[in-house]
C-alpha positions in Angstrom: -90.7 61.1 -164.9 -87.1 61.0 -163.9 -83.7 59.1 -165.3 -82.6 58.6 -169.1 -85.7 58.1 -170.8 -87.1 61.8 -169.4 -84.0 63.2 -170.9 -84.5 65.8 -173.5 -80.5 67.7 -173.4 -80.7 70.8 -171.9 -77.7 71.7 -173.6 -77.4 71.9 -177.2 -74.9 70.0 -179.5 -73.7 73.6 -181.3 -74.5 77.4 -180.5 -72.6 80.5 -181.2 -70.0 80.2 -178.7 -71.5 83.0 -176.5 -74.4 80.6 -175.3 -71.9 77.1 -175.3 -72.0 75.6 -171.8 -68.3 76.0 -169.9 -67.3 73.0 -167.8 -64.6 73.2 -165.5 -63.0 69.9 -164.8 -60.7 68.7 -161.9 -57.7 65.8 -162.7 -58.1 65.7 -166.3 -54.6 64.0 -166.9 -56.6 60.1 -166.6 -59.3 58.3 -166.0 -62.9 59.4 -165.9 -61.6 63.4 -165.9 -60.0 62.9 -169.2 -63.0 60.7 -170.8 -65.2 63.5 -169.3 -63.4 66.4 -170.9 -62.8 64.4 -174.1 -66.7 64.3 -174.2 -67.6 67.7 -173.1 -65.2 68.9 -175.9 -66.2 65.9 -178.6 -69.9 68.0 -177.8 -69.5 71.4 -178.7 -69.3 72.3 -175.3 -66.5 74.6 -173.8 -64.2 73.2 -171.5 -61.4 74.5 -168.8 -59.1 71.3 -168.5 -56.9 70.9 -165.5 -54.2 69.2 -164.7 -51.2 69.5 -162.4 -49.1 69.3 -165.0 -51.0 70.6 -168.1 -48.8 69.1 -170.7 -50.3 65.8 -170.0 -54.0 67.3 -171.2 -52.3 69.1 -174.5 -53.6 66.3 -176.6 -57.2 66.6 -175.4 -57.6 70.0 -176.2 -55.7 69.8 -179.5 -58.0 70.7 -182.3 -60.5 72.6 -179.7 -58.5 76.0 -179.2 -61.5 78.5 -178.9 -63.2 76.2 -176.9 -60.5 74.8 -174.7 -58.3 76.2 -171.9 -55.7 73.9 -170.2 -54.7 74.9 -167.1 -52.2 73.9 -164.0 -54.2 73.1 -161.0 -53.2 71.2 -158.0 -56.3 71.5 -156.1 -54.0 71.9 -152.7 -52.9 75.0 -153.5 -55.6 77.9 -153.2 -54.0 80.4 -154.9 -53.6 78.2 -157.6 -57.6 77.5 -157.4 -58.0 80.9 -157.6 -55.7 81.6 -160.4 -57.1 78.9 -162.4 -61.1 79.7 -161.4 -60.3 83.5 -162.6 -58.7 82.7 -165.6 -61.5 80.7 -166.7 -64.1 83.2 -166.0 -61.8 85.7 -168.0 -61.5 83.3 -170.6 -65.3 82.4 -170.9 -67.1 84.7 -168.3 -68.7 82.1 -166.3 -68.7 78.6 -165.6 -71.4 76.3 -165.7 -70.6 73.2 -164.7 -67.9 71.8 -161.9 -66.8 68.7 -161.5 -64.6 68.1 -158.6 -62.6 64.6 -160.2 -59.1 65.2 -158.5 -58.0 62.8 -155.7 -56.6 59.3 -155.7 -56.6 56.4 -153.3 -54.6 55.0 -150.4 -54.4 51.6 -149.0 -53.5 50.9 -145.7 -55.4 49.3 -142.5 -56.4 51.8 -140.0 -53.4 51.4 -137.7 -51.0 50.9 -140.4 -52.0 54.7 -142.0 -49.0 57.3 -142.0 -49.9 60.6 -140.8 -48.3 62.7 -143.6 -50.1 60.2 -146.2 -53.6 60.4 -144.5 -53.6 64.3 -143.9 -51.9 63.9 -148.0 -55.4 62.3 -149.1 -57.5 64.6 -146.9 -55.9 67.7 -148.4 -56.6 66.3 -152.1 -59.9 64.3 -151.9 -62.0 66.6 -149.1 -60.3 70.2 -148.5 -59.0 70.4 -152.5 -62.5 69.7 -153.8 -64.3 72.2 -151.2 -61.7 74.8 -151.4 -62.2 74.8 -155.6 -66.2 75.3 -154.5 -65.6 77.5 -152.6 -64.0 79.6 -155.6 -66.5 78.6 -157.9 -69.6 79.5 -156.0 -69.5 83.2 -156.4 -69.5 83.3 -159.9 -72.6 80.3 -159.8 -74.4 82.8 -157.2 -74.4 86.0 -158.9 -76.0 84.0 -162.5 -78.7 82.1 -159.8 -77.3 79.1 -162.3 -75.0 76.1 -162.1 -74.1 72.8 -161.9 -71.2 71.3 -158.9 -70.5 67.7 -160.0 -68.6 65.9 -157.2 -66.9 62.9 -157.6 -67.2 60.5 -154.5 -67.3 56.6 -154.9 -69.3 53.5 -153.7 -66.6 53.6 -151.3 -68.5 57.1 -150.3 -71.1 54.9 -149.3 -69.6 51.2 -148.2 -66.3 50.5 -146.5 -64.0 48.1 -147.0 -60.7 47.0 -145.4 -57.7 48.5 -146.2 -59.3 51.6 -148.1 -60.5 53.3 -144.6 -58.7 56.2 -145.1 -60.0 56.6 -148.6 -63.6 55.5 -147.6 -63.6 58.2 -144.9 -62.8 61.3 -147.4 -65.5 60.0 -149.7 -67.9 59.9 -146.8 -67.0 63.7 -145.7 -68.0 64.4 -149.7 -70.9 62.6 -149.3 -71.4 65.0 -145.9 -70.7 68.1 -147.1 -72.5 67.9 -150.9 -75.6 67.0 -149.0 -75.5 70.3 -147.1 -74.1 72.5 -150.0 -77.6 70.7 -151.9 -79.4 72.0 -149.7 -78.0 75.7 -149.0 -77.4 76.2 -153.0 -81.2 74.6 -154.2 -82.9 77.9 -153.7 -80.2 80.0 -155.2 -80.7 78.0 -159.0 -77.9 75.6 -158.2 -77.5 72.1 -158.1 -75.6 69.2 -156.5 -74.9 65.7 -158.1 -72.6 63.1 -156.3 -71.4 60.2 -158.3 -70.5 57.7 -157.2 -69.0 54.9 -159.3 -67.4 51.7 -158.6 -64.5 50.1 -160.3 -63.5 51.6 -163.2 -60.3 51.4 -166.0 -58.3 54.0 -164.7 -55.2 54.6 -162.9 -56.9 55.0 -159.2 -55.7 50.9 -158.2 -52.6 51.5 -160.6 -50.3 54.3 -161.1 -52.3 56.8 -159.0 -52.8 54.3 -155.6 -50.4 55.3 -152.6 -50.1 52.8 -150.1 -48.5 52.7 -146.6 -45.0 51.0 -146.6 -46.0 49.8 -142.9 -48.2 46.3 -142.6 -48.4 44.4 -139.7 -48.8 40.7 -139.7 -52.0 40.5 -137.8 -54.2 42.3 -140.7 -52.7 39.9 -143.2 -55.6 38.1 -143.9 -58.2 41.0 -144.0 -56.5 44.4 -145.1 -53.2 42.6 -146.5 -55.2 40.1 -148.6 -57.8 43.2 -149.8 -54.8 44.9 -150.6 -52.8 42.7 -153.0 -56.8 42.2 -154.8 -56.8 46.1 -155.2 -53.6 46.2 -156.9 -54.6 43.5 -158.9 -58.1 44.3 -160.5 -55.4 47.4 -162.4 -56.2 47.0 -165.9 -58.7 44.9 -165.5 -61.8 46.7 -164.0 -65.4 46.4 -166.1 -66.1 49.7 -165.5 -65.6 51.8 -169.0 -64.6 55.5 -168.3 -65.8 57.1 -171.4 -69.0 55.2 -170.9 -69.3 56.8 -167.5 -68.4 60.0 -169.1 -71.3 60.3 -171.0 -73.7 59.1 -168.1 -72.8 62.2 -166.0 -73.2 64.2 -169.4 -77.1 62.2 -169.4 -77.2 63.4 -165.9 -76.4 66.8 -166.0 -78.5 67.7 -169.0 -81.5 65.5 -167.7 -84.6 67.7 -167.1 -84.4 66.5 -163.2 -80.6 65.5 -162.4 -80.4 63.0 -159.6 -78.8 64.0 -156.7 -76.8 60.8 -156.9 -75.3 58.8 -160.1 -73.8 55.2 -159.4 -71.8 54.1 -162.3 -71.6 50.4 -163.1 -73.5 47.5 -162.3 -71.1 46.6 -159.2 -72.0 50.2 -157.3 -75.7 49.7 -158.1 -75.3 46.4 -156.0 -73.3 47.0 -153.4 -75.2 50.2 -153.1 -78.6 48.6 -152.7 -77.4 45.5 -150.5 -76.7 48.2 -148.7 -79.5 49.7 -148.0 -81.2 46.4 -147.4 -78.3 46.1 -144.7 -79.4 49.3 -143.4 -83.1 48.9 -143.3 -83.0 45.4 -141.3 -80.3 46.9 -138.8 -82.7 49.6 -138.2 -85.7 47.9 -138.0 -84.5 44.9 -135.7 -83.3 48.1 -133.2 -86.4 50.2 -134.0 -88.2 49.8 -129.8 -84.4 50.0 -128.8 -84.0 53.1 -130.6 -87.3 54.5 -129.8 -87.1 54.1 -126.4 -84.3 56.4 -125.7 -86.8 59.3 -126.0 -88.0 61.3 -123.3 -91.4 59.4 -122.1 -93.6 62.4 -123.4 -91.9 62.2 -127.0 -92.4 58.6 -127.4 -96.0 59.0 -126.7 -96.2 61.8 -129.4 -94.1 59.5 -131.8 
């Protein structure tokens, strides 16, 4: 039996800090990176907290100094990556756990994006989160242990207007953490994707870029989506430090899912999805079949 109830914490509350889990956490300065290492720490847990600017995380780690280390990343800089991976394994000699939380959002209607904006988003959201992986890995390898946390969305898995730029990094993390799954199961690691929907942080506030091109005819789809974006700030049902301590349940279950949807809104839209999904497929299924050479659709 799978999910909360099977949970039994893999992870002690408090060890000699040789044994301590280390997380390594991406965009710590707000939202669910700062409830997450707030928790990890609030735990007993060790944690390497990073932040583009790493004054902005010195209040989370106050108190927590032999099991804290705050640390500049941008996650588009690899040497930076690799400056902050090493100083962590230095620091703690390994790392457990890596959550991948950096990136922000973008709004604009597919022909309104601006090139240095979208390739902006791609370089944070997709390339940051694989390139800090791709530095972890080797460490998570040579154990035959770990844990790669990867934040994507429900806009991983539905699209909306205005957010297609956004929607199609999330769906190249839903791509490429399926794969590493599967190449990194045999090797003692695993892959969760979470993937929650709106939540009371800065991603439809301070964070959100948008492009300073619209163009009348969108108006009523991406324009209106838009200005309803901007306006849930502040006002989203989805509590971060809730949804910190569901990826903490996750992580530490005896079987962690592959996927996590925070909130009730994700688990929704997620599902109607799949309904969506299954009838689409069905209603096409002779369609579909038929496109087989004659000897395969017999065998089929």
């Amino acid at each position: 039996m799978t999910g909360p109830s099977s949970r039994r914490g893999a992870w002690p509350r408090c060890e000699q800090p040789i044994d301590l889990p280390v997380w390594f956490i991406t965009g710590c300065s707000s939202g669910l990176g700062r409830a997450l290492a707030t928790a990890v720490l609030e735990r007993g847990w060790r944690a390497v907290v990073t932040a583009r600017d790493p004054r902005k995380v010195a209040d989370v780690i106050y108190g927590h100094d032999e099991r804290a280390l705050a640390l500049p990343l941008d996650v588009t800089d690899s040497e930076q990556i690799a400056q902050a991976v090493a100083q962590a394994q230095t620091a703690f000699g390994k790392i457990d756990v890596l959550v991948n939380n950096a990136g922000y959002g973008y709004l604009a209607a597919v022909e309104e994006g601006e090139d240095d904006e979208i390739r902006a988003l791609f370089d944070t959201n997709v390339f940051g989160l694989a390139d800090t992986t791709r530095a972890v890995l080797p460490g998570m390898r040579a154990r035959r242990a770990g844990h790669i946390v990867n934040l994507s969305s429900l806009g991983g898995l539905v699209g909306f207007g205005t957010t297609g730029y956004y929607h199609a990094t999330k769906f190249a993390v839903e791509g490429l953490s399926e794969s590493l799954a599967a190449e990194v199961a045999p090797l003692g690691i695993k892959v969760t994707i979470v993937e929650p929907a709106a939540f009371r942080t800065d991603w439809s506030g301070p964070s959100m870029r948008q492009s300073a091109t619209t163009i009348d005819d969108y108006a009523p789809t991406a324009g209106t989506r838009r200005a309803s974006t901007l306006a849930t700030y502040g006002h989203q049902p989805g509590d971060p430090a809730r949804a910190a301590q569901a990826v903490i349940d996750a992580i530490t279950a005896e079987q962690p899912p592959s996927r996590l949807l925070p909130g009730k809104a994700a688990y929704d839209i997620a599902t109607a999805k799949l309904d969506s999904l299954r009838a689409t497929f069905d209603g096409w299924r002779e369609v579909t079949l038929s496109t087989d050479f004659p000897s395969e659709q017999a065998a089929s």
